[in-house]
C-alpha positions as CSV (number, residue, x, y, z in Angstrom):
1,X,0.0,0.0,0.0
2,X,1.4,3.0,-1.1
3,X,1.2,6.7,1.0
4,X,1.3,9.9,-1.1
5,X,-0.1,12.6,0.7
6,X,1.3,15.7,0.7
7,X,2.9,14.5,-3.1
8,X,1.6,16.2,-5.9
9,X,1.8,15.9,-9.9
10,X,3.5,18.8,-11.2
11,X,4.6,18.8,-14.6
12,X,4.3,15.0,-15.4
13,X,6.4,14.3,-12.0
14,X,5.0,13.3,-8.6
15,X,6.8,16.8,-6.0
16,X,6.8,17.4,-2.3
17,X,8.9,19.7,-0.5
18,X,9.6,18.7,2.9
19,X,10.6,21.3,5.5
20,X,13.6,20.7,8.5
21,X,14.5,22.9,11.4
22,X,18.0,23.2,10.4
23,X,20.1,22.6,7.3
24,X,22.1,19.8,9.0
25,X,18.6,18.1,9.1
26,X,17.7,18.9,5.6
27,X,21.3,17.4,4.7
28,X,21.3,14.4,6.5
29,X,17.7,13.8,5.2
30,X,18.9,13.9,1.4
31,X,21.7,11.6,2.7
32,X,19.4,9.2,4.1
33,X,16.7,9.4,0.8
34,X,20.0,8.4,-1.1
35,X,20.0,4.7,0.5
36,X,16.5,4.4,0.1
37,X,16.9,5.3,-3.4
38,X,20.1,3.1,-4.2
39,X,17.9,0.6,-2.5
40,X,14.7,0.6,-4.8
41,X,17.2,1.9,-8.1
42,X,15.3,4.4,-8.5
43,X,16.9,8.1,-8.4
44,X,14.6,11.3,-7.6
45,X,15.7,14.8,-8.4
46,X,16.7,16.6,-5.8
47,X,16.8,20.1,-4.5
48,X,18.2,21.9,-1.4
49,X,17.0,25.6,0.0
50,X,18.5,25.9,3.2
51,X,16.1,24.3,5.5
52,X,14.1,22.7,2.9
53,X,14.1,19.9,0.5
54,X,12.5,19.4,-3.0
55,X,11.7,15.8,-4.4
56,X,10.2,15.3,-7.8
57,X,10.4,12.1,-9.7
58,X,8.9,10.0,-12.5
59,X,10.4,6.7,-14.4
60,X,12.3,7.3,-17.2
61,X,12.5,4.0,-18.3
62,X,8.4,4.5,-18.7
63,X,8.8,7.5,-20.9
64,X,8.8,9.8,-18.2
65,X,5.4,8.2,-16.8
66,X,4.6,8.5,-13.1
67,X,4.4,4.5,-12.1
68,X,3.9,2.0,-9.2
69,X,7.7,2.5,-8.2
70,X,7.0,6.5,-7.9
71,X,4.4,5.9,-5.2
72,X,6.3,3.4,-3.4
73,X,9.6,5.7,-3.4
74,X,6.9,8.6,-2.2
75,X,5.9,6.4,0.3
76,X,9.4,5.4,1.5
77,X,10.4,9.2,1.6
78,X,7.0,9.8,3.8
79,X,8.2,7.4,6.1
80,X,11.4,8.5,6.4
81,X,10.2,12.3,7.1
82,X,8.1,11.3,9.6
83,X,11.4,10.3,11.5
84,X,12.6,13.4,11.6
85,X,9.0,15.3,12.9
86,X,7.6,12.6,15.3
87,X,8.5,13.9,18.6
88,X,8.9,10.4,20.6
């Protein structure tokens, strides 16, 4: 099952931007996507702004289509945000 919210469609790719009380944070966030991603081989574009950082993604392979393995890698980064906000 696959967890998008907060994701949109923005010019054919599936976005978020995801927002980090420091720029260590947003860093060691992108680091941490980068596993994930080497794990699924599947490789978003990324962007950094200081405290905030921009996902997009679609397969290429699939002429650029936003597939299955879009959502699950949305879902994976979801999960992986919510590590950095839950509070416990």
């Amino acid at each position: 099952m696959t967890n998008t919210d907060k994701w949109n469609e923005e010019g054919g790719k599936l976005v978020r931007t995801f927002a980090f009380e420091s720029y260590i944070e947003a860093i060691r966030f992108v680091y941490l996507s980068a596993g994930i991603s080497e794990s699924l081989e599947h490789h978003p574009e990324i962007f950094v702004d200081y405290t905030s950082v921009t996902l997009s993604m679609h397969t290429k392979d699939e002429d650029g289509a936003i597939t299955d393995l879009d959502h699950k890698l949305a879902t994976e980064f979801n999960e992986l945000y919510g590590d950095f906000t839950d509070p416990s």
